[in-house]
C-alpha positions in Angstrom: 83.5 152.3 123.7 84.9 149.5 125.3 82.9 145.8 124.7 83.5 142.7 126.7 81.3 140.3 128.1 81.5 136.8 130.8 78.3 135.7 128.9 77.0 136.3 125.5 74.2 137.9 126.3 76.2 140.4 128.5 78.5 140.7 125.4 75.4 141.3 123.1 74.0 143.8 125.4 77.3 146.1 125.2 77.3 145.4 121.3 73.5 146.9 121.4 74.6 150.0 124.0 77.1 150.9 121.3 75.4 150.6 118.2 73.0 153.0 119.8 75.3 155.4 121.0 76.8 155.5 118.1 74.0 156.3 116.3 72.7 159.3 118.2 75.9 160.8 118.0 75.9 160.3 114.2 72.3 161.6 114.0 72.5 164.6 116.3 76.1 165.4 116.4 76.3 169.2 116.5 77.2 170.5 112.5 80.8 171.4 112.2 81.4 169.0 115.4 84.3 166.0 115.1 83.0 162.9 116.9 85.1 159.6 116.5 83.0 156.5 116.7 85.9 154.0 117.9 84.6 150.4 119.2 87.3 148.4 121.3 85.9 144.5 121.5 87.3 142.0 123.9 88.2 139.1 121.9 89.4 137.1 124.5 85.9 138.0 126.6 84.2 134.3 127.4 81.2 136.1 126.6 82.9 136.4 122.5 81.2 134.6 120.5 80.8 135.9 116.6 78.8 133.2 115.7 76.0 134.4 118.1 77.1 138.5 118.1 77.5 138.6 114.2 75.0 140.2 113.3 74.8 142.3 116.3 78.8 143.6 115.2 77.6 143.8 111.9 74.5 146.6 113.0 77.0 148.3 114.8 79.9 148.5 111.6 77.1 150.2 109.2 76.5 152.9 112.0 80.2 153.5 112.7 81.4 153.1 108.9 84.2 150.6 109.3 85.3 147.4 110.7 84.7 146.8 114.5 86.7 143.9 115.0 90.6 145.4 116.3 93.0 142.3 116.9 94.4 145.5 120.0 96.7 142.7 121.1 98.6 141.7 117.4 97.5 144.8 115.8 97.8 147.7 117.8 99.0 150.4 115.2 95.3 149.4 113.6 93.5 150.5 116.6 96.0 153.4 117.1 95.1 154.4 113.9 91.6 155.0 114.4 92.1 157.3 117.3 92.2 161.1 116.4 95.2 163.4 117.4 93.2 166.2 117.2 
């Protein structure tokens, strides 16, 4: 999922979307199914603020199991990393 933001309360509001979507598939993915749970975050959004969306990020890292912060513009073989080939 893609999360960006003018505001940060439009930024919050994608943060929630995806936490949630990414819990329903982790709760009723279908056994034997392969579901990636990738988050891509707009760090140069206006609407970035981790001081306000902390804890918001940090609800959405314990669904998905890792870090949700990618740096896509100096770090890019991180976030290709994450994506499956399969």
């Amino acid at each position: 999922m893609y999360i960006t933001g003018q505001r940060s309360d439009q930024f919050i509001k994608d943060v929630s979307k995806a936490t949630l979507n990414f819990k329903i598939i982790k709760d009723f993915a279908v056994e034997g199914s392969f579901y990636q749970r990738i988050a891509i975050i707009n760090k140069n959004a206006s609407g970035f603020d981790k001081s306000k969306s902390g804890l918001y990020l940090q609800q959405m890292e314990s669904v998905i199991e890792q870090e949700a912060v990618v740096d896509a513009e100096n770090n890019i073989e991180e976030l290709l990393s994450r994506i499956p080939l399969n």
